[in-house]
N, C-alpha and C positions, 0 to 999 in steps of 0.2 A: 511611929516615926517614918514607917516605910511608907505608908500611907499621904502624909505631909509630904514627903517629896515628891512621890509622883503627881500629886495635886501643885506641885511650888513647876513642877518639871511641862505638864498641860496647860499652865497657864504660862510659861514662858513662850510655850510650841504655838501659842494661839496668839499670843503678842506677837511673837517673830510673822506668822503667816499675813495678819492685820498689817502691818507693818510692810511686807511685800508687797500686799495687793493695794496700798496705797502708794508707793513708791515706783513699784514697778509697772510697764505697762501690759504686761504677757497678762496677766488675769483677764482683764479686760477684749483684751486680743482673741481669749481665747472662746470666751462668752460670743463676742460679735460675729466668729468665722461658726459655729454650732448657732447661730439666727442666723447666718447665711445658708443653710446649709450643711456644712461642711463636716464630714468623719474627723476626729480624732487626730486618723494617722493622716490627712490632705491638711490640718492646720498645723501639723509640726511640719511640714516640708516650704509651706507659706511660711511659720515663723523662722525657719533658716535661711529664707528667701529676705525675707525684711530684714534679720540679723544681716547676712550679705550687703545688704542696699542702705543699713546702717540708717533705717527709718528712724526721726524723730520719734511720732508716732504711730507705730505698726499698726493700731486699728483703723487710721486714714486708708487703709489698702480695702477696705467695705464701703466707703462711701465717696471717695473719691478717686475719678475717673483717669487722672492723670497718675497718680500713685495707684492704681492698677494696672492701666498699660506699663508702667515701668516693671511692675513685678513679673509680667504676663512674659516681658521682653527680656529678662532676669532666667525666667524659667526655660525658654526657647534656647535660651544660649549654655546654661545650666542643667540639661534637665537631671533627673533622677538615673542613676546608671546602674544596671546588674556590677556583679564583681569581675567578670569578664570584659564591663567597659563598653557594653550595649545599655541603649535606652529601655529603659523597663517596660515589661507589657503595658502594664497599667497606665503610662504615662498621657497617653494619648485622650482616654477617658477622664483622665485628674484636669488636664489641660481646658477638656471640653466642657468639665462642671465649670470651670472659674468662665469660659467662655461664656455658659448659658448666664452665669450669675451677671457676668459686664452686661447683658444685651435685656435681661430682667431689670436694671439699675437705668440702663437706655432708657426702655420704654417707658418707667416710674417716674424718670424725671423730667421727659421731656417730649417725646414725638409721641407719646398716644395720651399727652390729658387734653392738647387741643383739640375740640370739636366746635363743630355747626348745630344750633336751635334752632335757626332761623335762616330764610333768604337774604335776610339786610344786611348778612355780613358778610355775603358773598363778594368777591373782591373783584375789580374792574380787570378785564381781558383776562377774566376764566373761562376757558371753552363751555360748553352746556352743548346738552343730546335734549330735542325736545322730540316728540313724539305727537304726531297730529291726528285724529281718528281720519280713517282714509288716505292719508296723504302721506304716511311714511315717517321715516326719522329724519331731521334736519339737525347740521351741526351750526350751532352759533356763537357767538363770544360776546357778555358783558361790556358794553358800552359807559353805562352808568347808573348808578345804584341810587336811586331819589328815595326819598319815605314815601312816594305810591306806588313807586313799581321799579322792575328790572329794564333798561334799559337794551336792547340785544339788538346785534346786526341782524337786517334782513336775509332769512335764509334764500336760495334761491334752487331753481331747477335747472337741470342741462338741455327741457325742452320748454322753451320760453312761451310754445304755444299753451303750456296747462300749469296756469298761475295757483301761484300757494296763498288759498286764504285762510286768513290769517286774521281774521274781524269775530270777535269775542266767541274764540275758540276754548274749549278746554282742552288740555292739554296736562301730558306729565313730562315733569323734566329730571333729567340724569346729567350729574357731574362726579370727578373725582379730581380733590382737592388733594395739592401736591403735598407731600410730608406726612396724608391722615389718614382718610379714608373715602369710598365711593358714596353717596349721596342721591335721592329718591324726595322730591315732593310730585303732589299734584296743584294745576292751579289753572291759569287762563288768559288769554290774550284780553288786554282793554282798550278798546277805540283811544284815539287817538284826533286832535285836529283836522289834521289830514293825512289819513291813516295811509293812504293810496300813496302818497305821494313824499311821505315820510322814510327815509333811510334807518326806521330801527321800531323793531317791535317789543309793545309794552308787556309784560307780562306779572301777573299780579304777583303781592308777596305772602308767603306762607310761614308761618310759626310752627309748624310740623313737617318738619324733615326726616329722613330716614335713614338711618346708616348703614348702607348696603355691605359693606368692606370693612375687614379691619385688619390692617400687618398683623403677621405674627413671626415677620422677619424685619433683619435692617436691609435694607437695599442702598445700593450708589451707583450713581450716574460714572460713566467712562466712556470710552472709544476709542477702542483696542482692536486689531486684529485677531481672529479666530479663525477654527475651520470647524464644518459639522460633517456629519457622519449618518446617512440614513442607517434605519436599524432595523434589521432584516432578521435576527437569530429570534428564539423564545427563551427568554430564562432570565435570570439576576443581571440588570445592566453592569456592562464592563467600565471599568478604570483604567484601563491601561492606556498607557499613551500610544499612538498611532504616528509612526514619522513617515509618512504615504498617506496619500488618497485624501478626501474628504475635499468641498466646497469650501473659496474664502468668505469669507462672512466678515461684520465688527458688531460689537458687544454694546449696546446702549446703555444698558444698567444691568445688573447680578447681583442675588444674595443665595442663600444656601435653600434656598426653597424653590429658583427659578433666575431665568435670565431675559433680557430683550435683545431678538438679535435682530438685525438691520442684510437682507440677503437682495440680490440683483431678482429682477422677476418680480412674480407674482407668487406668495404664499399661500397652502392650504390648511385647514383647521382639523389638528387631528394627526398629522405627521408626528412619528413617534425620531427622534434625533438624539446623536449626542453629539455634545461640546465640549470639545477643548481649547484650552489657552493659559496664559502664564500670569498670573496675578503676581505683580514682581519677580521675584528669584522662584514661586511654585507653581508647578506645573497643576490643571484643575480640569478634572477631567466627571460632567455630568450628564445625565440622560435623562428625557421625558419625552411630555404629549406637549403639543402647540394646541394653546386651549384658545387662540386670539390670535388676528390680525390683524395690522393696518398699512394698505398700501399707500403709496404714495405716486403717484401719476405721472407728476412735475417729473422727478427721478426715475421713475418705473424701479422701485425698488419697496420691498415688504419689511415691519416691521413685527418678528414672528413672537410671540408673548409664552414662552417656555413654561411649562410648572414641571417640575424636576420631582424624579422619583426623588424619595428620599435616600441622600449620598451618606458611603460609609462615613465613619464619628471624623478620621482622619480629613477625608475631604472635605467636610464639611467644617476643622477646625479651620482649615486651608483659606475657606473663604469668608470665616468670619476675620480671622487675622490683617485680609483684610480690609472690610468693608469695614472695623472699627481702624483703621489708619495702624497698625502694629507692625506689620508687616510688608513691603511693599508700595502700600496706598500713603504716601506722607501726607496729603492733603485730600479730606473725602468728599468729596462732590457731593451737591444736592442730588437727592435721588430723582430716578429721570418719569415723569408721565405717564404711566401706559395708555395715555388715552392720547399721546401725543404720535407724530411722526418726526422727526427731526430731522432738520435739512444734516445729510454727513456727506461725507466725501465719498462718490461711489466708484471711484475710477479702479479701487482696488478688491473690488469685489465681485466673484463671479459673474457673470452676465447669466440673467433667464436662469440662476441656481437653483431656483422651485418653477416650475408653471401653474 
């Protein structure tokens, strides 16, 4: 008899459970956040967060982008508190996994599946770096894209006495294409009509390209005021904010891996700096090597190409918050060129702040 009931009592307990995990949606919820990822005790603080936000359904918070920023924006304002009413050690770390998880969901859905096979898809007024044996690097920009060739402005020299030829030359050419990555074929100039006398040189098309680059951050375009900070000590780059000293500078584009900064003067390659500035209401303070430059003549102002040591988990939540718009950024600009200069306003920027 005892036996009968415990068996009448397991099959009640297995009905009931069947019966939740089709009714309810925590089962599910909880499956989707352990394939993200996620411990145990980070998906009951998410499902408190979704119970809070009174989600439809809670496991939209894994795959869609908007019901994540809302949760992200949930947790910032909420977060997890000691009993003393201090935010938890841990919090800053729980913050940064859902961070990494938004910016892994990023790049899966959208900025790193497009690529280049080929030159034919290269698209009109992309700058290109060609490289001529003897004669140096010339920068050019796509004209027009036909099924025999690339169509490119004529590069030209600052000494008009020693002409760039340019008559069925090989050549390699370099570009980076905005939103993906840097780019690598070999190929060659082809006569032309009147080659001499022609405003744009041909250059053949290649089915083998080469992806030189590839993000492994989000970056976005801005221009913002800043100031930098030469770096003179030896040890663990500082964070601290500095309200004194340092060069004005503005900010072209930033992600947590580096930044573009825009100074008066002329830039050197190799200068060790730090930056600071306020990403909305956060103050963001990071340090590296200037691994690139590009001046700009017209302006007499440099465009310095940052790669950032890597910044604590904090600072680094600081500026994904945001280059994905959560924080400060309501609306996120296309990420800016590095291979570009961009005309800015330089009236408020140090004069000669590098030589």
């Amino acid at each position: 008899m005892i036996w009968v009931s415990l068996l009448v009592f397991f099959v009640f307990l297995i009905a009931v459970i069947l019966a939740y995990a089709k009714f309810s949606p925590w089962p599910t919820f909880i499956v989707k956040g352990m394939e993200s990822g996620f411990s145990l005790g980070e998906i009951q603080t998410l499902q408190k967060t979704a119970k809070h936000l009174k989600l439809s359904d809670p496991s939209a918070l894994f795959w869609s982008e908007k019901v994540l920023d809302t949760c992200i924006r949930d947790l910032i304002k909420n977060p997890p508190l000691t009993p003393e009413g201090e935010e938890v050690p841990e919090f800053q770390e729980f913050l940064g996994k859902i961070l990494d998880f938004h910016k892994r969901a990023d790049f899966s859905l959208s900025r790193q599946k497009a690529g280049l096979s080929t030159s034919r898809s290269i698209g009109i007024g992309q700058p290109l770096k060609i490289t001529v044996p003897g004669q140096g690097l010339h920068e050019v920009v796509v004209l027009e894209n036909t099924k025999r060739c690339l169509h490119v402005t004529r590069p030209s020299t600052k000494s008009m006495e020693i002409p760039i030829d340019l008559s069925n030359q090989k050549i390699q050419v370099y570009f980076w294409r905005k939103e993906d990555a840097g780019y690598y074929f070999d190929s060659r100039t082809l006569a032309t009509t009147s080659q001499k006398d022609s405003g744009f040189v041909c250059i053949a098309h290649s089915d083998v390209l080469t992806r030189t680059q590839k993000r492994n951050s989000i970056r976005v375009g801005l221009q913002q005021q800043a100031r930098i900070f030469p770096i003179l000590e030896i040890g663990p780059p500082s964070e601290e904010w500095a309200d004194n000293g340092g060069l004005a500078c503005k900010i072209v584009d930033i992600s947590e891996s580096g930044a573009g900064i825009q100074v008066g003067g002329r830039g050197k390659i190799g200068m060790q700096i730090r930056l600071q500035t306020h990403l909305g209401p956060l103050p963001v303070v990071i340090s590296g090597t200037v691994k690139s430059v590009n001046y700009n003549e017209k302006s007499h102002s440099t465009i310095l190409h940052l790669q950032a040591l890597p910044p604590s988990r904090e600072m680094r939540n600081r500026i994904l918050l945001y280059t994905f718009g959560i924080v400060g950024n309501k609306k996120v600009t296309k990420p800016a060129n590095p291979e570009e200069t961009p005309e800015v306003d330089n009236r408020n920027i140090a004069p000669n702040a590098v030589e």
